[in-house]
ROFIBA-496832 format. One line per 3 residues: number of its first residue (from 1); their letters; for each residue x, y, z of N, C-alpha, C, O. Coordinates in steps of 0.001 Angstrom, whole numbers. Each point is the difference from the previous one (the first is absolute). Example, Ala and Ser with C-alpha at 12.3 -4.5 7.8 and 13.67 -1.06 7.14 Angstrom:
1) as) 13190:-5690:7800:-890:1190:0:900:1200:0:1036:-19:665 | -1386:1069:-1385:820:1190:60:-770:1090:730:509:1108:169
***
This chain:
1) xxx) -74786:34970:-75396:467:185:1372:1490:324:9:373:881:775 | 682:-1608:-1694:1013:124:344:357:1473:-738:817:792:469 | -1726:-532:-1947:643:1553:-386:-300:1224:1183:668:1010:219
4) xxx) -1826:-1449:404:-493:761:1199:853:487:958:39:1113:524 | 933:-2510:-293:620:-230:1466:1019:1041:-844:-40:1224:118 | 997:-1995:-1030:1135:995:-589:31:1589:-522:871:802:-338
7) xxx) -2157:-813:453:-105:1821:-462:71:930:1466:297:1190:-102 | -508:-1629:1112:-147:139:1183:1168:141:822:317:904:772 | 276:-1999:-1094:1500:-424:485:824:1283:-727:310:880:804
10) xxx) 0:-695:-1892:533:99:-1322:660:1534:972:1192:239:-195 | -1961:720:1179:930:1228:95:1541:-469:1368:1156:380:185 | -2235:-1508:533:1248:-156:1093:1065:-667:-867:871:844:-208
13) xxx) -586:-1944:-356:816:-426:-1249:743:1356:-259:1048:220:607 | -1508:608:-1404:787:931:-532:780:661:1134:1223:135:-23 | -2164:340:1200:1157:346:961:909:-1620:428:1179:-124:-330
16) xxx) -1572:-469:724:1217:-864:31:1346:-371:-975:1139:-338:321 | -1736:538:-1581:901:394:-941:1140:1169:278:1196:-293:19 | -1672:1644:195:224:1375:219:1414:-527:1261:1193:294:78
19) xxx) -2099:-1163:727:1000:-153:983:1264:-768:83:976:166:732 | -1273:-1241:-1854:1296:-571:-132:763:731:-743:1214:89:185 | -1877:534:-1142:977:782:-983:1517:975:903:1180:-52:-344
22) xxx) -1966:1117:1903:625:226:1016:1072:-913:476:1173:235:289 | -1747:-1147:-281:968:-1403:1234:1228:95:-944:1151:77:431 | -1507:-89:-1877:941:-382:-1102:1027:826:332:1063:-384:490
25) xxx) -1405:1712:-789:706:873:-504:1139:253:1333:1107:538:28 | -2012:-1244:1108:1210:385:1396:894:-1295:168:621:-84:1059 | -544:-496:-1587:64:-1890:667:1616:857:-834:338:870:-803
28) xxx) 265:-2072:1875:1638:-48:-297:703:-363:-1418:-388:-984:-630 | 1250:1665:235:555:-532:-1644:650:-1126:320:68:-216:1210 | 400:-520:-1879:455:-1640:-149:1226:314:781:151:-877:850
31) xxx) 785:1778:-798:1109:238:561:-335:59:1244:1012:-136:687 | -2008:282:-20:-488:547:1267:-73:-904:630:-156:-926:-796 | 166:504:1888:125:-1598:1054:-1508:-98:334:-556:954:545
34) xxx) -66:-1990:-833:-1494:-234:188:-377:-523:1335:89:-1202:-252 | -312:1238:1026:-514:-624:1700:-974:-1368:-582:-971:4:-757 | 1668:-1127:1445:-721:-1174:-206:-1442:48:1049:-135:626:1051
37) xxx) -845:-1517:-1753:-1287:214:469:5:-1593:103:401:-867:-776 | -1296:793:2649:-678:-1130:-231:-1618:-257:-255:-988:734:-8 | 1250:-2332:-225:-1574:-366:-454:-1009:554:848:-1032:178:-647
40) xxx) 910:227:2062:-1083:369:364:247:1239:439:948:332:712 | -1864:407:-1167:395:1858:277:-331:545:1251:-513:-770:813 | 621:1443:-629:408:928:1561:-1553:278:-156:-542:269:-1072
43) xxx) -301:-410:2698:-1035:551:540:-433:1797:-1289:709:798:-612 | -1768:-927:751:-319:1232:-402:-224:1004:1039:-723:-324:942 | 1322:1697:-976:-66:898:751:-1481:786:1033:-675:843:-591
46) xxx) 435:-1071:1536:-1280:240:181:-973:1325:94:-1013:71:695 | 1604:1084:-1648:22:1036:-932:-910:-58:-867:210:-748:-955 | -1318:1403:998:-1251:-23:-1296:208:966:-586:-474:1049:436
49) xxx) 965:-1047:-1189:140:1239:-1421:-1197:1026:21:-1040:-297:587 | 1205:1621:-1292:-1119:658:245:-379:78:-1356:732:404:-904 | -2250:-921:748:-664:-25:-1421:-164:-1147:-498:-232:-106:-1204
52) xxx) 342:-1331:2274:31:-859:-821:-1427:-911:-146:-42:-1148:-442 | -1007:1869:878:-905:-303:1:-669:-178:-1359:-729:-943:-307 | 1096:2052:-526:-256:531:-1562:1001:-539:-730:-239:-89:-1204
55) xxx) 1290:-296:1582:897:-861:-911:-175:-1489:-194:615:-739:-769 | -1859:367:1872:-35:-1713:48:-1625:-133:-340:-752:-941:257 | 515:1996:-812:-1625:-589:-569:170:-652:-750:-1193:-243:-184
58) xxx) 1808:-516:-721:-369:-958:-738:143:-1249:193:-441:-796:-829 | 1342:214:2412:13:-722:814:-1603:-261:315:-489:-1129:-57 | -124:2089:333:-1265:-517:484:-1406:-547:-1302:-1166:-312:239
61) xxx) 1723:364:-1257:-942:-626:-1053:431:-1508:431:-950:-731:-281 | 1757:162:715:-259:-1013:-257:-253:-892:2313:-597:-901:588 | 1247:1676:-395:-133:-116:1534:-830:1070:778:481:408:1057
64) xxx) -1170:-124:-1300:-1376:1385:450:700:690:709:1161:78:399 | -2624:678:-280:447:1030:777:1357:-15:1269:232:-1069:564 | 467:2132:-261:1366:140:463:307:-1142:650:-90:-278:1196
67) xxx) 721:-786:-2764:149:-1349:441:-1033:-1174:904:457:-1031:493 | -1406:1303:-441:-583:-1099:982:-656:-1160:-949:-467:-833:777 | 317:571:-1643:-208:-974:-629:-1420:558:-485:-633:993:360
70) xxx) 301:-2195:-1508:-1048:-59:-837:-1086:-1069:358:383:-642:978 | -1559:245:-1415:-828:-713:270:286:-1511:-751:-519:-1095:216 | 1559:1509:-1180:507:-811:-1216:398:-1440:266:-370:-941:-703
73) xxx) 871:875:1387:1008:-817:772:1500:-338:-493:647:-998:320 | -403:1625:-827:1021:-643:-474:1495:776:207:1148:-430:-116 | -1745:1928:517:1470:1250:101:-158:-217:1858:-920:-556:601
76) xxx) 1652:943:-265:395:-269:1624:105:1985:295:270:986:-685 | -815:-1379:2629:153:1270:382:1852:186:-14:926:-730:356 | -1002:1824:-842:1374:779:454:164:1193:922:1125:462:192
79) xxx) -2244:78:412:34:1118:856:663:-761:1579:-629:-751:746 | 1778:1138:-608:44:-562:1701:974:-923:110:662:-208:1017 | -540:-497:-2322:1117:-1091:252:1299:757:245:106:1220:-120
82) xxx) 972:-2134:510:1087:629:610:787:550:-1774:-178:-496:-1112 | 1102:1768:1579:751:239:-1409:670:-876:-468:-60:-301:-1192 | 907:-337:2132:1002:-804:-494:-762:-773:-962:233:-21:-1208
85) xxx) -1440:-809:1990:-469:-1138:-1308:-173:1080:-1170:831:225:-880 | -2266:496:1071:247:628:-1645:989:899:-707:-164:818:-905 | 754:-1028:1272:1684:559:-748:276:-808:-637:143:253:-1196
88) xxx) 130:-2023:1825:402:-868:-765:-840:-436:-779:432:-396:-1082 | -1572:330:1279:-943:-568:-1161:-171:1500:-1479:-442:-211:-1130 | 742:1033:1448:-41:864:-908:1453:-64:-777:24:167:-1219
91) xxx) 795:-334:1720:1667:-556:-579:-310:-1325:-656:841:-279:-854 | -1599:-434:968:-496:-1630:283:-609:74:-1956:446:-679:-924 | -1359:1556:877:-502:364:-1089:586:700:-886:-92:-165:-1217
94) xxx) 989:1328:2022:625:505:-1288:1375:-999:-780:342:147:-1173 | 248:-1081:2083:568:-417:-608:-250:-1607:-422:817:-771:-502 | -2187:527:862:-43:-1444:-1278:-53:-670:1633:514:-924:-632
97) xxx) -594:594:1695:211:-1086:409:-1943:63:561:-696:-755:679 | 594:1273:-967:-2127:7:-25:-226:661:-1496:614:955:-474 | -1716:-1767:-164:-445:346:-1350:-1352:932:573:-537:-299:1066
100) xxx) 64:1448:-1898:-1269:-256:-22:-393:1226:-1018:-396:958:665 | 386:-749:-1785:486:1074:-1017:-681:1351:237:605:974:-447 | -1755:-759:1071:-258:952:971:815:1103:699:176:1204:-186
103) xxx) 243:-2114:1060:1588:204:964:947:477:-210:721:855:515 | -735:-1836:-1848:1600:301:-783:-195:1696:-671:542:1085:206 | -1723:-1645:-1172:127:2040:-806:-521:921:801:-396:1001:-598
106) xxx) 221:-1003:2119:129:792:428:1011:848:679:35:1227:103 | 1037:-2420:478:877:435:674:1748:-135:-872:1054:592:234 | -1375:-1510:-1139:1519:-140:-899:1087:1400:453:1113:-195:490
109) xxx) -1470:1076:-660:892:1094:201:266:887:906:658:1036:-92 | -1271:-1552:1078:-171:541:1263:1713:-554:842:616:-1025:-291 | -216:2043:1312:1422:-310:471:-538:-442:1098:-1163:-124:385
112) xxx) 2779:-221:315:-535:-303:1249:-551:460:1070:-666:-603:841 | 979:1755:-897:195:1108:1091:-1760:32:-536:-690:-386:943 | 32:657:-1891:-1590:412:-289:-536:-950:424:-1067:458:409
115) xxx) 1068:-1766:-168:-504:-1003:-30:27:-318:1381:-994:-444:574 | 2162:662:35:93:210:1880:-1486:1218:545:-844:-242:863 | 966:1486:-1703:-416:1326:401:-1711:-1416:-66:-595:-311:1032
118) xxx) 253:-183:-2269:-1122:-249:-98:-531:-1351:987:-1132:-396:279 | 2200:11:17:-269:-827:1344:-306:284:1295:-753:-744:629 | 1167:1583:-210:436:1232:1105:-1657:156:294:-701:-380:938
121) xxx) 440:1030:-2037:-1056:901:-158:-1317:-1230:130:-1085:394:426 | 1221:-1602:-742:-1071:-884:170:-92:-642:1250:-1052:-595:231 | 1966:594:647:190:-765:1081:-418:607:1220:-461:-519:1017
124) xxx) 783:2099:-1386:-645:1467:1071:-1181:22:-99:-442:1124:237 | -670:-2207:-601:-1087:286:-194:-817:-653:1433:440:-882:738 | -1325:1378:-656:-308:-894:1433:-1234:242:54:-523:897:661
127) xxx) -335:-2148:-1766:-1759:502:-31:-312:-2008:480:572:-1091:-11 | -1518:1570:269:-1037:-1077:366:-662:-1138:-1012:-497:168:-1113 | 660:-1354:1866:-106:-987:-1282:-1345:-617:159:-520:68:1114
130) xxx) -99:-653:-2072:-1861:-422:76:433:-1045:596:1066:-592:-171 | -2288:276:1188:118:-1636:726:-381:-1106:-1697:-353:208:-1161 | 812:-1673:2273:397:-625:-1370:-947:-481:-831:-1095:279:487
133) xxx) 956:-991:-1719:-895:-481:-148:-294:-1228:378:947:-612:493 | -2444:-221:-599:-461:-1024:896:1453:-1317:-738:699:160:-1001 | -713:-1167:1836:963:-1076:-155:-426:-512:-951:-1212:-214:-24
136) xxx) 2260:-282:-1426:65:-405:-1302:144:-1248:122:346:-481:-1079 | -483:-539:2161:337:-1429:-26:-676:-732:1051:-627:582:886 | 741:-1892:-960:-656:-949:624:954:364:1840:1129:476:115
139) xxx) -2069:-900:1039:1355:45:1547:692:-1008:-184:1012:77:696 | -1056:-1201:-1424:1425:-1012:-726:1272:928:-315:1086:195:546 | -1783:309:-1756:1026:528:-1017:473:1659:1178:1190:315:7
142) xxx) -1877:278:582:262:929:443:1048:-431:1532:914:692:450 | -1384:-1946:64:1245:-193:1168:1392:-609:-757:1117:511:80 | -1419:-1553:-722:1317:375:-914:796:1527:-7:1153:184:390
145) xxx) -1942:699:-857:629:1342:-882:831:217:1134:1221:126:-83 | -2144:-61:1589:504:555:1016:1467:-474:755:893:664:528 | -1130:-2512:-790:1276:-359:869:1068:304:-935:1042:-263:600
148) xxx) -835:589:-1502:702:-170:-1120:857:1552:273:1208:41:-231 | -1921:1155:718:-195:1637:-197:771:-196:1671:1160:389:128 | -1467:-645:375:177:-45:1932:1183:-1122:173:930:223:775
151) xxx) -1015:-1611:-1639:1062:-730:504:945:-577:-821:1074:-432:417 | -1507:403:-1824:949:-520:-897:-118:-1631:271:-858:-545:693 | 1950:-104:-1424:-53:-1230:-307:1418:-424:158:776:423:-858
154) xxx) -351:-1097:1693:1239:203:167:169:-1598:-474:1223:-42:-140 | -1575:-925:-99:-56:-1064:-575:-150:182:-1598:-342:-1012:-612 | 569:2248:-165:249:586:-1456:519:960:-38:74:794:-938
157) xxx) 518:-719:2343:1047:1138:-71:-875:1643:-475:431:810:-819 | -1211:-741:1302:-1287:1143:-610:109:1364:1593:-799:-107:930 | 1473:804:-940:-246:921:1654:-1211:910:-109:-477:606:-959
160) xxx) 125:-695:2243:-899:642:211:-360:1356:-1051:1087:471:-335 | -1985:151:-165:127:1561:71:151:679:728:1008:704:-61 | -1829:-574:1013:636:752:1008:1246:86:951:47:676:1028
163) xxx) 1161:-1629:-1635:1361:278:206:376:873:-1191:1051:-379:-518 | -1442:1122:110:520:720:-979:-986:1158:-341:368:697:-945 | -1417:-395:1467:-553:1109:-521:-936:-136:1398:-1202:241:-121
166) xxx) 1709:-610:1397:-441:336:792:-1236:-247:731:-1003:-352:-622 | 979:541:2188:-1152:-766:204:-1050:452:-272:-660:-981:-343 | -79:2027:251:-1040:715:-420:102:-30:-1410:-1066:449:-423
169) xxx) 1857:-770:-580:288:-252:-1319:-618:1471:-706:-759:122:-962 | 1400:943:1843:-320:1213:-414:1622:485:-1042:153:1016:-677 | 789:-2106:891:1119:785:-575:1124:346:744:-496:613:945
172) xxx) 1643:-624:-791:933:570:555:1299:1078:-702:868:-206:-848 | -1254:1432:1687:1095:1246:-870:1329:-525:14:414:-472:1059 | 649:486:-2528:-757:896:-649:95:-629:-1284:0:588:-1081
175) xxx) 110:-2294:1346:-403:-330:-1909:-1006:-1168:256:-340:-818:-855 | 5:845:1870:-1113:-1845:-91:-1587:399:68:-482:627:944 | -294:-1102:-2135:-1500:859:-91:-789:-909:1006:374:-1036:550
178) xxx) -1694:1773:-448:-577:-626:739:-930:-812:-970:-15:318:-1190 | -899:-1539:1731:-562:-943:-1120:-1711:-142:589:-802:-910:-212 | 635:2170:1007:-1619:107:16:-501:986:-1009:808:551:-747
181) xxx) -2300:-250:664:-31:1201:-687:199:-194:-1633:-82:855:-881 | 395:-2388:769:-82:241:-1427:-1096:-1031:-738:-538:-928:604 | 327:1210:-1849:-886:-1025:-458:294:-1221:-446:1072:-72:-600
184) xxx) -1723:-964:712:20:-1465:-171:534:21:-1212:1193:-291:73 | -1560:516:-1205:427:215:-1390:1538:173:-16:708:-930:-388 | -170:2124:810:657:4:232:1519:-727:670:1137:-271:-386
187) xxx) -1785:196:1348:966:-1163:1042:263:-1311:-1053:1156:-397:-142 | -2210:-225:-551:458:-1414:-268:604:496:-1336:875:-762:-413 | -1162:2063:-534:953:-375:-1081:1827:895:462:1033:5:-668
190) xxx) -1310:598:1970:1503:262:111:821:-1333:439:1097:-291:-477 | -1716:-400:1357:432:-1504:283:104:-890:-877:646:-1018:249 | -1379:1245:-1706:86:-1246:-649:1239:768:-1493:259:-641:-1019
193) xxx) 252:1963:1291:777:697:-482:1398:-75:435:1022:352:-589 | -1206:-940:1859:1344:-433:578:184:-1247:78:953:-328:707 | -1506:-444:-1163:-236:-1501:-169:442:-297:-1054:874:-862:-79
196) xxx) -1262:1368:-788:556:73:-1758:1532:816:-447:700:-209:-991 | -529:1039:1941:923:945:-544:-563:876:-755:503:-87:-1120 | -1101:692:1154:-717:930:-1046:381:893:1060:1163:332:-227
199) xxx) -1654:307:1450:856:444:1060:1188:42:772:-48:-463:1139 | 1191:980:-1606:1330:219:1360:-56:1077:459:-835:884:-191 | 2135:-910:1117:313:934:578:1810:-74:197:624:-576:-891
202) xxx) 18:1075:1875:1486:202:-12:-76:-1397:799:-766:-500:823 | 2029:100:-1527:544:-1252:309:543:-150:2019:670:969:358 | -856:-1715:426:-553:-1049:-197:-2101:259:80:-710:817:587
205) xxx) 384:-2139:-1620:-1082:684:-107:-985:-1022:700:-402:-1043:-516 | 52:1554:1887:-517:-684:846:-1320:-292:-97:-468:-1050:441 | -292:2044:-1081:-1404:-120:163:-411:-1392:-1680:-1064:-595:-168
208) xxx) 2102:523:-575:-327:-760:-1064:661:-1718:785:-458:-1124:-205 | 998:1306:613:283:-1213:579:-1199:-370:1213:-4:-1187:327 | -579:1700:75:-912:-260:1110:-998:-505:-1082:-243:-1206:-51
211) xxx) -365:2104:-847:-1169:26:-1284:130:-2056:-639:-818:-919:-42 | 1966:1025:-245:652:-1106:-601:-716:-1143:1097:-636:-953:-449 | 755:1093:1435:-897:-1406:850:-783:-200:809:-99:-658:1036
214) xxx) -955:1853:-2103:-1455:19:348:-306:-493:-1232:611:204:-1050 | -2158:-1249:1334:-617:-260:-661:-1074:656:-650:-512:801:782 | -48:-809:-1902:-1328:923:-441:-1183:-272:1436:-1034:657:-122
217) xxx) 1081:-1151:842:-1029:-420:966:130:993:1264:-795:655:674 | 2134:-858:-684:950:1028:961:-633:1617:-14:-472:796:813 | 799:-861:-2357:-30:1202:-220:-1106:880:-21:-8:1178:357
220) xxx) -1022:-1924:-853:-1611:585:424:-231:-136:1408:-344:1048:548 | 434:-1987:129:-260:172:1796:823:1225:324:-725:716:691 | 1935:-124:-873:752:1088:778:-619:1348:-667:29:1014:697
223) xxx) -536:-944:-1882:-605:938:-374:-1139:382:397:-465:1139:-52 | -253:-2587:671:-1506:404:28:75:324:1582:-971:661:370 | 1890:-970:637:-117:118:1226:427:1443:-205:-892:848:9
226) xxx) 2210:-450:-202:588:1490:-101:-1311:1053:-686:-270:941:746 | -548:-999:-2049:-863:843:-453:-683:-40:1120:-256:1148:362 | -346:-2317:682:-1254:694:855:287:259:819:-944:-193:766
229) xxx) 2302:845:99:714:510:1289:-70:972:-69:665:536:-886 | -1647:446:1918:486:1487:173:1438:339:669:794:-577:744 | -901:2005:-1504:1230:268:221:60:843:1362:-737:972:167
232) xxx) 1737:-1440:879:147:508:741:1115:1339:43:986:68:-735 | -1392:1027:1814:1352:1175:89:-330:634:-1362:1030:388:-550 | -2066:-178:-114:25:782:-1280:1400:-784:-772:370:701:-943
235) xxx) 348:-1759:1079:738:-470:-858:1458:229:367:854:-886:-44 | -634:2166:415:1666:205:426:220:-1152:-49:-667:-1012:217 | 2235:1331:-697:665:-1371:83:1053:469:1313:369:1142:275
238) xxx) -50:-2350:379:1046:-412:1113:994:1089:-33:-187:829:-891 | 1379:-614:1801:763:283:44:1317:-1023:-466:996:143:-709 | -1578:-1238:1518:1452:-1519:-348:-942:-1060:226:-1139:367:288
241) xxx) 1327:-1411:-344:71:-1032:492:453:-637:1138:1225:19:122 | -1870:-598:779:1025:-760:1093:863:-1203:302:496:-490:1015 | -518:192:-2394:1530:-1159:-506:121:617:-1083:-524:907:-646
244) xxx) 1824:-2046:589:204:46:-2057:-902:-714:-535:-709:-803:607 | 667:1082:-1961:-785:-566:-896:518:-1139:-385:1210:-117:196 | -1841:-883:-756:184:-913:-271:804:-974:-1167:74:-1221:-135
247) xxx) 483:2362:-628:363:45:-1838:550:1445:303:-506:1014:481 | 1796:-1353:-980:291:1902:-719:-516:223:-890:-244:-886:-818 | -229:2535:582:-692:138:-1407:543:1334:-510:341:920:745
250) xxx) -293:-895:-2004:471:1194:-644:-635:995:457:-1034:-129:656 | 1646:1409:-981:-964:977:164:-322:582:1302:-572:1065:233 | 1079:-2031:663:-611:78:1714:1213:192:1051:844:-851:282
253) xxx) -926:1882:124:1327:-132:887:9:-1562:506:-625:-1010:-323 | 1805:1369:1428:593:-1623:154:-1354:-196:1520:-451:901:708 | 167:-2270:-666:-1137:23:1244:-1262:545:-161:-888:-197:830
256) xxx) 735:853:-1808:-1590:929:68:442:1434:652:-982:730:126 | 1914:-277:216:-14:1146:1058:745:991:-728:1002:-138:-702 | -1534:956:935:1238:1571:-867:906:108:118:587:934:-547
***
């Protein structure tokens, strides 16, 4: 499987290669004054490149067809989410603060500017998602999932989700994903990835501190309520939020809002 995946991968690599080699050859000499960069990068442009449909097939071996996920459970839809998030999670991977060696030899050499274009291009997508599958848990374990998703725990200091990814928990443009639509599998090992640290993101890192005081009990009830929620609005995510959020978080403008 994996010589499969890498033979596949192996031509976008080389253009990503091709492309840094470019970045190289233009990037400023040491004498040259460098522009300081911060930790969380600027919105991606909402500009779909032309051709990038054929440049991101190998994105879809592991996330299907034009991004919508697999039967697998374990790769997440990427068609639709906002750019900002997958910008950072693709920065997230190329530089070490998400493992997943997949990820990595595919995109290692990819710049920024390609990696925006390939975000761009996933977020302009606007297809239709399967209703969910039947509920994975006991109505115990599933009203748990729910008060937990709707109200948080403010006696563990735990906020709501939906202060942060909104009330329809479709997402808010243009870096907060939405948390329907994906598979159970999924959900509990990205949660139990931020629990461990095996998952960051740009400092401050809000979503690992939330992870941090949930329990494994926690963590299967919010998964199993979120996997059986249809998704409403085909998914769009928000425009803003109507407060601040609750935690600053890297990566996220200030408040949730552009």
């Amino acid at each position: 499987m994996i010589d499969s995946l890498r033979t596949r991968l192996r031509p976008l690599a080389l253009w990503g290669a091709a492309l840094a080699c470019s970045a190289a050859a233009a990037a400023p000499s040491p004498a040259d004054p460098v522009p300081a960069t911060s930790a969380a990068p600027a919105a991606p442009a909402a500009t779909v490149p032309a051709g990038m449909a054929s440049r991101v097939l190998a994105c879809t071996t592991c996330h299907g067809k034009e991004g919508r996920a697999t039967a697998e459970g374990y790769f997440p839809r990427i068609a639709g989410k906002p750019a900002g998030y997958l910008h950072n999670q693709l920065l997230n991977f190329r530089d070490g603060r998400r493992s997943y060696p997949q990820m990595g030899y595919l995109i290692e050499h990819l710049t920024d500017d390609y990696l925006r274009e390939m975000a761009v291009h996933f977020a302009a997508l606007d297809l239709p998602y399967p209703p969910p599958p039947a509920p994975q848990g006991t109505p115990a374990q599933l009203e748990q999932g729910r008060a937990l998703v709707q109200q948080g725990d403010a006696a563990r200091k735990i906020p709501a989700c939906v202060q942060c990814h909104g009330a329809a928990m479709t997402g808010v443009a243009p870096s907060i994903p939405g948390l329907l639509g994906l598979p159970r599998d999924y959900l509990n090992s990205q949660l139990g990835a931020w629990k461990t640290g095996q998952r960051k993101a740009h400092a401050p890192d809000c979503m690992a501190d939330v992870a941090r005081q949930l329990t494994p009990e926690d963590v299967s009830a919010v998964s199993a309520w979120l996997a059986a929620q249809p998704v409403p609005g085909n998914g769009k995510p928000v425009a803003s939020l109507p407060g601040p959020m609750p935690a600053r978080c890297g990566g996220v403008p200030e408040g949730g809002r552009p």
